[in-house]
N, C-alpha and C positions, 0 to 999 in steps of 0.2 A: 633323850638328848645325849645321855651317856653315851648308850650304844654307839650313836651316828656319831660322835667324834671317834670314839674308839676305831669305829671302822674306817677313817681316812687319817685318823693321828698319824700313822707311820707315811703316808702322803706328802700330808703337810710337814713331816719335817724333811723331807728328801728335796718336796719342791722349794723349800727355803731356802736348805743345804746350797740348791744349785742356781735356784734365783736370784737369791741374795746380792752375789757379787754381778751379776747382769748387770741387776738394779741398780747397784753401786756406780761402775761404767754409766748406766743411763742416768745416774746424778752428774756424772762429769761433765757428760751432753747438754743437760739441763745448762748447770751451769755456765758453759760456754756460750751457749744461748741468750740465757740472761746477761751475759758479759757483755756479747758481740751487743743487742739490743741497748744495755746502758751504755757504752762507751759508747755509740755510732749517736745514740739519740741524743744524748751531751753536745757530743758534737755538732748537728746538725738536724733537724725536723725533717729537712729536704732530701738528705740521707737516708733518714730511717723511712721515709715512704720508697724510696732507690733501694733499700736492703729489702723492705715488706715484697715488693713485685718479684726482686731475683729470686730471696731464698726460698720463695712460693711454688716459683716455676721450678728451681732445682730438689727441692723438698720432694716432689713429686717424681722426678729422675731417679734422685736416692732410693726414696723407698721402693721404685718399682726393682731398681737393679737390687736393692738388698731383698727383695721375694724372690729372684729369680736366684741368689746364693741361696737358698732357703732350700733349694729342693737336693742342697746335702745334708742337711740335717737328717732326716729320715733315715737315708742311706746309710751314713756313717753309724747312723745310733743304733741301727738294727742289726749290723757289723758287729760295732762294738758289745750290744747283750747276746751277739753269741761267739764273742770272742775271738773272731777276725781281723785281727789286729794289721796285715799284710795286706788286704783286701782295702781296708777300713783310710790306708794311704794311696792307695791306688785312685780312691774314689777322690781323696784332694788332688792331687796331679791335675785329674780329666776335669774336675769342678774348676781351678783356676786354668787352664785354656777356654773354659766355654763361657767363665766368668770373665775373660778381657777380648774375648770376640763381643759379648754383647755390649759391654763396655763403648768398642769400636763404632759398632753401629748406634748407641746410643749418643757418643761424641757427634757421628753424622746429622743424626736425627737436631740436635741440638743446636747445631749450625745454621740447620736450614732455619730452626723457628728465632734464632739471633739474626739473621737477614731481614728480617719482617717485625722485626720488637714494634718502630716506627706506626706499623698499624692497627697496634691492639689497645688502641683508644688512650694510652696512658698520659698523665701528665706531660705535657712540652719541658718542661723545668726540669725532669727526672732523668730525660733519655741520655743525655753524657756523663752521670752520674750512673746509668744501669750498664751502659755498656760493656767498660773496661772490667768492671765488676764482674758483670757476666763471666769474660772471657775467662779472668784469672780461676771461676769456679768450674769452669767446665773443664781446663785442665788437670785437674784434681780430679773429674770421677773415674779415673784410670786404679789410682791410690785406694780409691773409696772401693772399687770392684775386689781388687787384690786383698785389700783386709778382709772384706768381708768373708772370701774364700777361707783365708785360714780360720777367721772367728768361728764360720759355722761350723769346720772341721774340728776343734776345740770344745764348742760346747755338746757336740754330739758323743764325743768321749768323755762328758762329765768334766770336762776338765775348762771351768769358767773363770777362771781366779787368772789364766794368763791374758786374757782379753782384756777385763777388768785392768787390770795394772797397765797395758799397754795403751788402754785409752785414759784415763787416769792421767799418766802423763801427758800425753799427747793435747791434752785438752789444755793442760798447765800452760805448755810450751804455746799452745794457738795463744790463751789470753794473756802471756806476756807479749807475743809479739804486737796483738791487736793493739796495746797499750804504748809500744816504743813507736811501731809505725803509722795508728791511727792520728796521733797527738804530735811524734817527731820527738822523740827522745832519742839519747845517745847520738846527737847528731846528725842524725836522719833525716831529711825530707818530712814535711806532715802531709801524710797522704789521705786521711779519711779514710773513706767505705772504701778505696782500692786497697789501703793497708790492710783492712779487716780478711781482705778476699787473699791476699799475698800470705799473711801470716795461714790464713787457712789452707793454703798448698801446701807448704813448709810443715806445717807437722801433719799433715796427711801421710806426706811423702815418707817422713821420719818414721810415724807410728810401724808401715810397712815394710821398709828396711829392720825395723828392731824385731818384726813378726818373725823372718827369713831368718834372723840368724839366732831366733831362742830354736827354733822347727829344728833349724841345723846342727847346733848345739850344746843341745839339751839331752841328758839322758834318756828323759822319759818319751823321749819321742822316736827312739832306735828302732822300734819293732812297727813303727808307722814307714818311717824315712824306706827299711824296706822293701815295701809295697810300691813305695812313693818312685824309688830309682827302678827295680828290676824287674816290675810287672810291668811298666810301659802304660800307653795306650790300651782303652777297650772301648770300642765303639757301643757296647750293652751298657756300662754304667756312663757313657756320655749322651746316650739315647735316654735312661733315666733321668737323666740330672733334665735334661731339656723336657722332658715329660713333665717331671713334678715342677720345674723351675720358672716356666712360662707361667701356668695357671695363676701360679701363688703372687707373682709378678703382676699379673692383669688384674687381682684381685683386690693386693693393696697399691697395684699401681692409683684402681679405682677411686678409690677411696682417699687416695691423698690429691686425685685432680679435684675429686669435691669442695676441697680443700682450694685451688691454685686456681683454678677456675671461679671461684669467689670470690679469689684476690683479684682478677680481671675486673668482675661486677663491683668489686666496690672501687676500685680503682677509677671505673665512670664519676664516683663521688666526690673524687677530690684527693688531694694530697694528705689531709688533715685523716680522712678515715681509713687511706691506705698505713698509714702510719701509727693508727690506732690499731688496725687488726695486726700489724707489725708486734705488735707489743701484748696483747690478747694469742698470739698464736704462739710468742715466747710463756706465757703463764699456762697454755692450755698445753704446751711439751712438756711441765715437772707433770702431770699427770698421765700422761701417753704414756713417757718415757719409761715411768715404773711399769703399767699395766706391761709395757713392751715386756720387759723386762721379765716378769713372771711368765708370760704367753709364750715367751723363749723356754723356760723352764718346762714348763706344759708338753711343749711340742720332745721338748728331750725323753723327758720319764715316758711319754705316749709311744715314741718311737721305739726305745728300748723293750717294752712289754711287747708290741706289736709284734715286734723279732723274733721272741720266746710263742709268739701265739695266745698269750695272758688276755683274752679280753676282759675279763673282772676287774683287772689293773687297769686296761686301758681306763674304762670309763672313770673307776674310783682315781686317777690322778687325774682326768680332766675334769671331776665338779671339785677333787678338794683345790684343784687351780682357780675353779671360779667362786670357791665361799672365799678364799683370799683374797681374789680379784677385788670382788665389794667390801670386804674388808678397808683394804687398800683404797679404795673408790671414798668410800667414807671418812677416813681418817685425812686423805689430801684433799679431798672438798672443804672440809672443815679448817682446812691452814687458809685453803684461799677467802673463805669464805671470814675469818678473820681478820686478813690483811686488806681486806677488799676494798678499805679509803684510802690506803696509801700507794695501791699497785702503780697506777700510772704515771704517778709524780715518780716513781722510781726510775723511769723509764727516761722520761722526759722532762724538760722543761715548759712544755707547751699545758695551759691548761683546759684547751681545748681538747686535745690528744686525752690527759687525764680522765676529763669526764664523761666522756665519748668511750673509754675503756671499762668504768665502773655498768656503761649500760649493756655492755655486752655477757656480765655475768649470771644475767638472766640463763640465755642458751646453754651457757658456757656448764652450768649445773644441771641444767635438764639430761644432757646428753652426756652423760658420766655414767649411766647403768648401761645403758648402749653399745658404749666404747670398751668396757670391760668384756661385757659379755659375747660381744663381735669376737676382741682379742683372743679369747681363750677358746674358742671352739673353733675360732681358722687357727689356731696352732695345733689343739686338737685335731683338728683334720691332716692337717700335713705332716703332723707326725703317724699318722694312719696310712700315708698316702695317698689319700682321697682327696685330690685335689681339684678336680675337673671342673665339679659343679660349683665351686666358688668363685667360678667366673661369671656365670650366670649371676647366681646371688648379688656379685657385688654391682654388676652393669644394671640389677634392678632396682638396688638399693640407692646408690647413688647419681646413676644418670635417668631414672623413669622417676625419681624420688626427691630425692636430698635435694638437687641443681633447680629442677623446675620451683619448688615449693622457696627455695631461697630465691630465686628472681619474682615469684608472685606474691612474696610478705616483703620484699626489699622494695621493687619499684611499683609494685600493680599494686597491692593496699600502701604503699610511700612509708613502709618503716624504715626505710634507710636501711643501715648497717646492721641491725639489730634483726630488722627481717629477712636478710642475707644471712645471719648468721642461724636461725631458726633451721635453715636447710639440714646442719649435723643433728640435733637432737633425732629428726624424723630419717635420716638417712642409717645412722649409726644402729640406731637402735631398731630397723626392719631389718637390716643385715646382719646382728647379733641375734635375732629369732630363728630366722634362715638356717645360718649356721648350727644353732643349737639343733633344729629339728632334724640336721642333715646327720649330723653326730649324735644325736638319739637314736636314728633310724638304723645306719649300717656296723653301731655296736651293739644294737639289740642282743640280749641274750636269748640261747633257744629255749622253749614252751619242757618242762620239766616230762618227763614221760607219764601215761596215762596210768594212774594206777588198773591192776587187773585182779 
């Protein structure tokens, strides 16, 4: 047992070193999360089933445009372990144009499916509550595109402690204003769930401006900014970025329609159970958000060795990523799994809502080794740049998998919610084997020579 810590000790404290503050950032998230979800549900029942439908369908937008900034990570990281410093800003330049063209076409895409909200079966009571909502959030994934560009150009040079701080804030600033403009403080207008979505642009927009001018600056970013102004355009690292960008994109696009297409199914249920997975999907983000958080870290230290050619490192930082992972996995099961009578009532006032959330922690724990182990080997992979077959993987895990099995335990055996929700344990956790066996395979080390 010795041995085998000894040999990934220096792992585990690198990937700390750099996870850490991720995770820290994706406690902000959390938070905010939990915010938006208690103030909207105080507020209103009818709301938080209006917040569960939007933030479902844009949760899904998010994270697919945040995979598709993903595929600078690699780039930049394998720059930066060979000290390409010039090169390593050039790649941010060409990453944010191709990151607010998708952007563009994802605004489009978005539009068309807010034309048609009207017939996707949801509540009558909901739809002038989802709208303006909507609207206010789809103006923001401009904001969302643009951070993300600098983020992943930041943590691929190690340097994660400035994201961290920039979301940090930014999170402060969203839950104060959810609080002046949900409720109508300082003389405001009391807007509800439209204020929840207004204050959410506002420090979108903010966080972004504050990115542009630490980049600008800052000292430690001179020998970046370089690359960034007088190399220009190269259509070989904008052809990359869209190579690795896409995949990663489709993969965890995948995976979060698992997700948003479940909200549609249980949304056939009622207001009462869309409002429940509202609040069950804010408790199931503190544990995403960390795994995220580390699987960030994974994909960094993976890309770096990749650059060097280290395959030894490779793989020894992507398992010491996953003995953390369930680490990690075990220690916040164990928080939720303590608060577990009082979740819902946090949330809400409704005690319907309440006990209808205590029944989803069945699933909700099943699919925690899953969810980790998926995390760490698609980071793993795209910090290797093997990205391709992760599309596959994920369209099998979640659309031949997850989606059918939750509509055949939700309405065809009639478990309701609970059988909708059964879909992630079996979806998460074929996609977290996949991945492993992909990332076992193509860092295989070679067969030792034959003695003679």
């Amino acid at each position: 047992m010795k041995r085998r810590f000894d040999k990934y000790k220096d792992h585990y404290k690198a990937l700390i070193y750099l996870g850490l503050p991720i995770v820290i950032g994706q406690i902000g998230v959390i938070i905010l999360g939990f915010a938006d979800t208690l103030m909207i549900g105080h507020h209103s029942t009818v709301e938080l089933g209006a917040a569960s439908f939007v933030n479902n369908v844009f949760n899904l937008v998010i994270i697919f445009s945040t995979g598709f900034s993903y595929g600078l990570t690699p780039i930049v990281g394998g720059l930066y372990g060979t000290r390409q410093y010039a090169p390593a800003g050039q790649a941010l330049r060409n990453s944010l144009l191709a990151n607010l063209m998708v952007a563009l076409l994802l605004t489009v895409c978005m539009t068309v499916f807010y034309l048609n909200i009207e017939h996707l079966g949801q509540p009558e009571e909901l739809i002038p509550l989802i709208k303006p909502y909507y609207l206010v959030l789809l103006a923001s994934l401009l904001f969302v595109m643009l951070f993300n560009g600098f983020k992943q150009f930041t943590d691929g040079i190690t340097d994660t402690k400035t994201a961290m701080w920039i979301m940090l804030g930014g999170n402060v600033l969203n839950i104060i204003g959810n609080y002046i403009l949900i409720y109508g403080k300082l003389g405001l207008p009391e807007l509800g769930l439209l204020g929840a979505g207004i204050s959410t642009l506002f420090s979108r927009i903010v966080m972004v401006i504050i990115f542009i001018a630490i980049f600008m600056h800052s000292p430690r970013f001179i020998r970046y900014k370089i690359g960034f102004f007088r190399l220009g355009w190269s259509r070989n690292i904008f052809s990359r970025l869209n190579k690795l960008g896409w995949p990663v994109a489709f993969q965890m696009g995948m995976e979060t329609a698992s997700f948003s297409l479940s909200a549609i199914m249980i949304g056939w249920l009622g207001t009462i159970a869309l409002a429940s997975h509202q609040v069950m999907l804010a408790i199931s983000q503190f544990t995403f958000m960390m795994y995220f958080g580390m699987g960030a870290a994974v994909a960094v230290r993976v890309s770096n060795f990749k650059g060097q050619n280290d395959i030894v490192n490779v793989r020894r930082s992507a398992y010491a990523g996953f003995h953390l992972m369930m680490i990690l996995g075990v220690v916040l099961s164990l928080i939720v799994f303590l608060c577990r009578d009082y979740l819902g009532s946090w949330f809400t006032d409704s005690q319907e809502v309440a006990t209808m959330v205590t029944s989803l922690l069945f699933p909700f724990f099943l699919y925690q080794f899953g969810d980790g182990l998926q995390i760490t080997f698609a980071n793993a992979l795209r910090g290797t740049s093997d990205v391709k077959l992760v599309m596959f993987i994920a369209f099998i895990a979640y659309f031949i998998i997850s989606l059918p099995v939750g509509y055949f335990c939700g309405f065809v055996m009639e478990w309701g919610i609970v059988g909708v929700w059964m879909a992630f344990p079996f979806g998460l956790t074929s996609a977290g084997l996949m991945l492993w066996w992909r990332f076992h395979y193509m860092t295989r080390l070679p067969e030792p020579p034959l003695a003679t």
